[in-house]
Biopython code that builds the backbone (N, CA, C, O; Angstrom):
import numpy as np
from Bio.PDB.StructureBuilder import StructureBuilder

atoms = [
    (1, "UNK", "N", (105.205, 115.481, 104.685)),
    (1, "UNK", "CA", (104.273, 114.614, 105.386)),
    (1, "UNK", "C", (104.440, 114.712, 106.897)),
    (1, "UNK", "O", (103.421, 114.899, 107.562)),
    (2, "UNK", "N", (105.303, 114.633, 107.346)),
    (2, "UNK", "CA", (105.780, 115.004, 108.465)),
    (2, "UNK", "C", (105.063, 116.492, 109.728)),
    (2, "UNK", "O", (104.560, 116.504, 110.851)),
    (3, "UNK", "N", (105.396, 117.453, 108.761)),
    (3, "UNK", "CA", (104.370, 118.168, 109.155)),
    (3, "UNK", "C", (102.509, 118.312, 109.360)),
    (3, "UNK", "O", (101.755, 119.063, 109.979)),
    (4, "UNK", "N", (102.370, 117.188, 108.495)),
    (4, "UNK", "CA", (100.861, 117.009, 108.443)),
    (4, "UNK", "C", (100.444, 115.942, 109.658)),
    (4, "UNK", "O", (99.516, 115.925, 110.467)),
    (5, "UNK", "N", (101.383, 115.211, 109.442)),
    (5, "UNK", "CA", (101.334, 114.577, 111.082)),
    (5, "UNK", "C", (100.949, 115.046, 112.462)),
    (5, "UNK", "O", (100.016, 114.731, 113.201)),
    (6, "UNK", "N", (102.132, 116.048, 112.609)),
    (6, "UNK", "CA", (102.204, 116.582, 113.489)),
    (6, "UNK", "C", (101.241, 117.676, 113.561)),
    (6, "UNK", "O", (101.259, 118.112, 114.713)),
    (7, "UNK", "N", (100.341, 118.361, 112.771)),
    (7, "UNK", "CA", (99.564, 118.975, 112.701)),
    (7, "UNK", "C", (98.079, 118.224, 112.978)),
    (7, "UNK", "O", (97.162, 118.818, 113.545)),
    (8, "UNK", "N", (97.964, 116.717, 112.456)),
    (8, "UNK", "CA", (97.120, 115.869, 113.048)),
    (8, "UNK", "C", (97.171, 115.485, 114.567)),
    (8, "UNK", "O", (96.160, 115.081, 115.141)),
    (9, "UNK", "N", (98.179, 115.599, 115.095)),
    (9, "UNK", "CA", (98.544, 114.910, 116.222)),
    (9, "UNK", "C", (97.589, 116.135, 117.445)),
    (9, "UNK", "O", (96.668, 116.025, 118.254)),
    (10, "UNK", "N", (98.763, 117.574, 116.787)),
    (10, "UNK", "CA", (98.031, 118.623, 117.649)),
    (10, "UNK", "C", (96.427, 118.586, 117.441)),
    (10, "UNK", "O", (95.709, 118.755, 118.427)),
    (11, "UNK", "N", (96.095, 118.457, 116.693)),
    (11, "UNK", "CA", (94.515, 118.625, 116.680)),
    (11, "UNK", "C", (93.898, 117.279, 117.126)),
    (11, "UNK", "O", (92.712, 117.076, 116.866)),
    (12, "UNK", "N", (94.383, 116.656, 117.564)),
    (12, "UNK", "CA", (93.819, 115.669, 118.105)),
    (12, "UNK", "C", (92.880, 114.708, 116.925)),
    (12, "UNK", "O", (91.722, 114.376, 117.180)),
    (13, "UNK", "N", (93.571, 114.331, 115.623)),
    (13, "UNK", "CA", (92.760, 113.686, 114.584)),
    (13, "UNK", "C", (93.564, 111.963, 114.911)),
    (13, "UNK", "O", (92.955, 110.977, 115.325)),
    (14, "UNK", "N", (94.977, 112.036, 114.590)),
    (14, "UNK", "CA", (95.941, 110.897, 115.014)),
    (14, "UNK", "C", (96.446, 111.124, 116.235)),
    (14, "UNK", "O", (96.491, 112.204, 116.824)),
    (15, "UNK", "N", (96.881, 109.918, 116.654)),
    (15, "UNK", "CA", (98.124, 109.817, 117.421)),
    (15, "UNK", "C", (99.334, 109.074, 116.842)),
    (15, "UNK", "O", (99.265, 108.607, 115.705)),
    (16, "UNK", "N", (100.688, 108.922, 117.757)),
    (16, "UNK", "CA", (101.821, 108.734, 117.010)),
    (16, "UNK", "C", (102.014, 106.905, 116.395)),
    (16, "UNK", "O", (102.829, 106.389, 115.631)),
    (17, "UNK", "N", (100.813, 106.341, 117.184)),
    (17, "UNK", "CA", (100.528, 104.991, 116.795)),
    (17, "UNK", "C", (99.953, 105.103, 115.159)),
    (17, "UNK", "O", (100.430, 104.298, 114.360)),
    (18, "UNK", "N", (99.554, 105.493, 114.966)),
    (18, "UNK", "CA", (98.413, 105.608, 113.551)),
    (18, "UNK", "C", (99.583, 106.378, 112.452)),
    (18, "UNK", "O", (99.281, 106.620, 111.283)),
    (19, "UNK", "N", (100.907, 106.699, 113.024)),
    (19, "UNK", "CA", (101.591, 107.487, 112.013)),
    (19, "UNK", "C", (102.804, 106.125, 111.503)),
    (19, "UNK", "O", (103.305, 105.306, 112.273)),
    (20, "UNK", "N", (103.093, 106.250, 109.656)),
    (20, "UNK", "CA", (103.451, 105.224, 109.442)),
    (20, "UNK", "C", (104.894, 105.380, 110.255)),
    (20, "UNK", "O", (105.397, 106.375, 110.775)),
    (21, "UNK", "N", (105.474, 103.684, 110.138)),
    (21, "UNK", "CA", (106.724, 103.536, 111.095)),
    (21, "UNK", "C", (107.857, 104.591, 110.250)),
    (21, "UNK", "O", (108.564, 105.051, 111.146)),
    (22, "UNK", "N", (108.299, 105.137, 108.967)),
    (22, "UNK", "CA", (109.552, 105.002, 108.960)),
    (22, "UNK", "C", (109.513, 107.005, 109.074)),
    (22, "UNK", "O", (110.405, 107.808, 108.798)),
    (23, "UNK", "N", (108.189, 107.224, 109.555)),
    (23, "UNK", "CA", (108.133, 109.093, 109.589)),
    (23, "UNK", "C", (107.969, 108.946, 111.233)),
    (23, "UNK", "O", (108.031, 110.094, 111.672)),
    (24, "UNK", "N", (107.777, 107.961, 112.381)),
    (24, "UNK", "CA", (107.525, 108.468, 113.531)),
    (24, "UNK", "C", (108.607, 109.236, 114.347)),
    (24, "UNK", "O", (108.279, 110.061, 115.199)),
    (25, "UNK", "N", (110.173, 108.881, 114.005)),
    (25, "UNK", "CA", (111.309, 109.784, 114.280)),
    (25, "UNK", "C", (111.074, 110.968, 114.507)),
    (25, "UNK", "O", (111.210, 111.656, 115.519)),
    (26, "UNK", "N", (110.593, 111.239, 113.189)),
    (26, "UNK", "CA", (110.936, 112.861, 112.947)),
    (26, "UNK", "C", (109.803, 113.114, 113.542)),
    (26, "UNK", "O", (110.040, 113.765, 114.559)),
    (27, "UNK", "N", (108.471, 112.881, 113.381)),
    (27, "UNK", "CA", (107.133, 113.278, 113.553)),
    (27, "UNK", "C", (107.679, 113.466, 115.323)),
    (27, "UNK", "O", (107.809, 114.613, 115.753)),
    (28, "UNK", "N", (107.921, 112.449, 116.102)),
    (28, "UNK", "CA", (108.028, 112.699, 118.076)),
    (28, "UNK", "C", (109.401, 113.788, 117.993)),
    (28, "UNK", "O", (109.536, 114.547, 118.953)),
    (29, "UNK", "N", (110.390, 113.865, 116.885)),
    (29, "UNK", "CA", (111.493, 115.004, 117.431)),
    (29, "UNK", "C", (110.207, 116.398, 116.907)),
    (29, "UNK", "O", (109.776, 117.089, 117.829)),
    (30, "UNK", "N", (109.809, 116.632, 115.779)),
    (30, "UNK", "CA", (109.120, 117.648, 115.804)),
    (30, "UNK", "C", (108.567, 117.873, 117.428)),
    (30, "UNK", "O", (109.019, 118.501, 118.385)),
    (31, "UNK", "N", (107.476, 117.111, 117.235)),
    (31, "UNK", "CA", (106.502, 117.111, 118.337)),
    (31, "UNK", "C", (106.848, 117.871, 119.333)),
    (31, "UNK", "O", (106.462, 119.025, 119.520)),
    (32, "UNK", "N", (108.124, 116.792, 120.489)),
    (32, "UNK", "CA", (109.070, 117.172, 121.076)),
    (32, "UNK", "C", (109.365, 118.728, 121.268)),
    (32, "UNK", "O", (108.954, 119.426, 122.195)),
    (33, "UNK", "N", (110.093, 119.089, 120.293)),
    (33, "UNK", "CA", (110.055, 120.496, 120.126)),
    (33, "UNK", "C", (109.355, 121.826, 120.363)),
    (33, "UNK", "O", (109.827, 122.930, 120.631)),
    (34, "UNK", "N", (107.850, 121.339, 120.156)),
    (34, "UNK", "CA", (106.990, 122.047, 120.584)),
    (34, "UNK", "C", (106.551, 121.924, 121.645)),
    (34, "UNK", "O", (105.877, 122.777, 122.224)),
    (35, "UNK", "N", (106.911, 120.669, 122.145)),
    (35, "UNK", "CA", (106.799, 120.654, 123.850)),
    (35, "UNK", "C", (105.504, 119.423, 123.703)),
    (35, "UNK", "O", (104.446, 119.661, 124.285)),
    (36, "UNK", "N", (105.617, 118.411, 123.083)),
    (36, "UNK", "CA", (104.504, 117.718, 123.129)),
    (36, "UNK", "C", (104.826, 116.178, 123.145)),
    (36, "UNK", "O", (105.870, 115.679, 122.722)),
    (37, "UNK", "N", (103.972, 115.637, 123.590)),
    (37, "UNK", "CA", (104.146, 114.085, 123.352)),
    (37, "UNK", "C", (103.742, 113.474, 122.101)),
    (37, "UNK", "O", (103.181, 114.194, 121.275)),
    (38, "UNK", "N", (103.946, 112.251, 121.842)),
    (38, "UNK", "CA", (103.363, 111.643, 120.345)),
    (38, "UNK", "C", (101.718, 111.923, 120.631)),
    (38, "UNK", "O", (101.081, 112.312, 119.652)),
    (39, "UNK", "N", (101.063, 111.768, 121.777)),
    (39, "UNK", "CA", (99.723, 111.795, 121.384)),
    (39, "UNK", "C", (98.965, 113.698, 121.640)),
    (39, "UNK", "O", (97.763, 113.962, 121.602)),
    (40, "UNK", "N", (99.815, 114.457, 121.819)),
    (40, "UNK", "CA", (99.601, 115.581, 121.516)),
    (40, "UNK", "C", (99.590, 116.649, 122.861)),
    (40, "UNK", "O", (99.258, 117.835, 122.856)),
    (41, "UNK", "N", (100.087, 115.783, 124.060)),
    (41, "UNK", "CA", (99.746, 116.283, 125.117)),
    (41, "UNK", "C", (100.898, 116.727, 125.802)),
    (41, "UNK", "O", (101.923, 116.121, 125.489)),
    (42, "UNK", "N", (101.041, 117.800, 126.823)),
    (42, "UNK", "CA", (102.662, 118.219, 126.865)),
    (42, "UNK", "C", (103.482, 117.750, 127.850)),
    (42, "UNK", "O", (102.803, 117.429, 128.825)),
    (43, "UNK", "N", (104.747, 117.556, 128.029)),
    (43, "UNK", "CA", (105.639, 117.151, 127.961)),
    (43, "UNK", "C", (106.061, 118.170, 129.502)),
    (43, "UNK", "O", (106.258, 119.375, 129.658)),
    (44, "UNK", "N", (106.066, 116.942, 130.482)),
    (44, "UNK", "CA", (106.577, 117.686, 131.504)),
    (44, "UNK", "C", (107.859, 118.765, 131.438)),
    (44, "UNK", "O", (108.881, 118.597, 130.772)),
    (45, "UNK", "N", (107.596, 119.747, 132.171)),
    (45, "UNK", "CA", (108.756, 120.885, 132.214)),
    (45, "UNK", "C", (110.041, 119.961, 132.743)),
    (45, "UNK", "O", (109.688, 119.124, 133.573)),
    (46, "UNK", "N", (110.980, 119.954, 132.532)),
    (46, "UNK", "CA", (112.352, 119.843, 132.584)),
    (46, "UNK", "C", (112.368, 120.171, 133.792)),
    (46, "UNK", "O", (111.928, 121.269, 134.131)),
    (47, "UNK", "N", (113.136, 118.843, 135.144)),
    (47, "UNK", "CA", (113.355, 119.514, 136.269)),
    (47, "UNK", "C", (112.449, 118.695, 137.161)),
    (47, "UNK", "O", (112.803, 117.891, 138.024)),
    (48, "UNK", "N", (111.081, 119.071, 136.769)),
    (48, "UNK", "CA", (109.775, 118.949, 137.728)),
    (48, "UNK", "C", (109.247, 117.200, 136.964)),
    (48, "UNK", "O", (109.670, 116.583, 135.987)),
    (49, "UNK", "N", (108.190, 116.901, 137.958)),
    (49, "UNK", "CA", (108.071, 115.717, 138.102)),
    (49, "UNK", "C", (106.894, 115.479, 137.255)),
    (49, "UNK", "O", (106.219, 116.497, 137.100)),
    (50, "UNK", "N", (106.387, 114.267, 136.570)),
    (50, "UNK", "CA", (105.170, 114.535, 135.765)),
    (50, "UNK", "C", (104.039, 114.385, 136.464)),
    (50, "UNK", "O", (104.201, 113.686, 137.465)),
    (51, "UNK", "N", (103.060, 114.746, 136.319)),
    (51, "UNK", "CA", (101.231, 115.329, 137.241)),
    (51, "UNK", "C", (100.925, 113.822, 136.510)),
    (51, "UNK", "O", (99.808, 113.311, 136.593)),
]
sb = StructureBuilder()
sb.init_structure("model")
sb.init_model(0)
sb.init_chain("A")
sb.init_seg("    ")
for serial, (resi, resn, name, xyz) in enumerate(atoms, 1):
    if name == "N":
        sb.init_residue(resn, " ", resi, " ")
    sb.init_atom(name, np.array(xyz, "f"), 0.0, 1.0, " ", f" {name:<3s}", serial, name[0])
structure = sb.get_structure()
């Protein structure tokens, strides 16, 4: 499920509000990973300041 999340998230269907509470962990460390925020958008570079 987890992955389907996060596959909603990227496509812009959910965001990390709409995902149930006890999968949002894993669903923002996935996310994370790919360089993204819970609502699908990315995640300032490391270092630099956010736009």
């Amino acid at each position: 499920m987890v992955a389907i999340y996060v596959a909603l998230i990227i496509y812009g269907r959910r965001t990390i509000d709409t995902v149930p509470r006890h999968l949002r962990d894993a669903v923002l460390a996935d996310l994370k990973a790919l360089g993204l925020d819970g609502y699908g958008k990315a995640l300032p570079a490391e270092g630099k300041p956010a736009e």
